[in-house]
C-alpha positions in Angstrom: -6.6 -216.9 -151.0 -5.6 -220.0 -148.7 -2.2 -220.9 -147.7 -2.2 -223.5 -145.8 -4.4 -225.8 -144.3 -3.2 -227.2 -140.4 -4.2 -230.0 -138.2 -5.8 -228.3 -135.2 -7.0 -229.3 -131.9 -9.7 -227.8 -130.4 -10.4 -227.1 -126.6 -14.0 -227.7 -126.3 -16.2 -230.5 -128.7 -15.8 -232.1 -131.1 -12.1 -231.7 -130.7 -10.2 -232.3 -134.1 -10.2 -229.6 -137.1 -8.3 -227.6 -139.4 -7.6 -224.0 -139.0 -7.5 -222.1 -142.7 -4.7 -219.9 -143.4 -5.2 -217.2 -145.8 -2.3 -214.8 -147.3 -3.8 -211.9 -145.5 -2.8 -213.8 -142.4 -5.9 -214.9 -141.5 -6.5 -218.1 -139.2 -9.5 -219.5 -139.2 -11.3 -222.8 -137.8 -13.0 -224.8 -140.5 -16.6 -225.8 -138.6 -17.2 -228.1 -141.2 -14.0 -230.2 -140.8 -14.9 -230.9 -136.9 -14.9 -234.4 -136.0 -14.3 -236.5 -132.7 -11.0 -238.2 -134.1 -7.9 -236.9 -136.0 -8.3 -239.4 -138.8 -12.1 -238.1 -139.4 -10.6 -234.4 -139.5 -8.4 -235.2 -142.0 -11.1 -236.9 -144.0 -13.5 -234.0 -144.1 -10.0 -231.6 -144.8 -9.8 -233.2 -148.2 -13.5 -233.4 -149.0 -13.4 -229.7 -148.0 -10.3 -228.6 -149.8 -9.6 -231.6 -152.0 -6.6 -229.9 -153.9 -4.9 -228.9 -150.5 -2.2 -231.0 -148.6 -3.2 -230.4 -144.6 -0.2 -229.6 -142.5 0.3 -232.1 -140.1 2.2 -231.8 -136.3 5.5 -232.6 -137.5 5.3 -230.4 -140.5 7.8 -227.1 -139.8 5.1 -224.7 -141.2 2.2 -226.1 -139.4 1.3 -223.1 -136.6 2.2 -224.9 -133.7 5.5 -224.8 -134.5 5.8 -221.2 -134.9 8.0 -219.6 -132.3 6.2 -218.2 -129.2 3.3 -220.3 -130.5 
């Protein structure tokens, strides 16, 4: 079951995404929400997972703000 879904930047192209957080403590990068900008990221995040809120940055929970992330 999903979690969360997170804002995610990706080291190689194209470099926007989301990761997938499952309760089993999964991570994983959603291929079909890759896109050369942020805002077209987020755009395929809510086709994707339309009844999901995607963690952004500034968002507490979002896993770059985990500690020793």
């Amino acid at each position: 079951m999903i979690k969360h879904i997170h804002i995610a930047k990706n080291p190689s192209y194209p470099p926007y995404g989301v990761i997938v957080e499952y309760t089993d403590g999964r991570e994983l990068w959603d291929g079909d929400c890759a896109a050369s900008t942020e805002e077209q990221a987020l755009a395929h995040a809510k086709e994707q997972h339309p009844r999901r809120k995607v963690l952004m940055w500034d968002n507490p929970k979002h896993y770059g703000n985990r500690k020793g992330a």
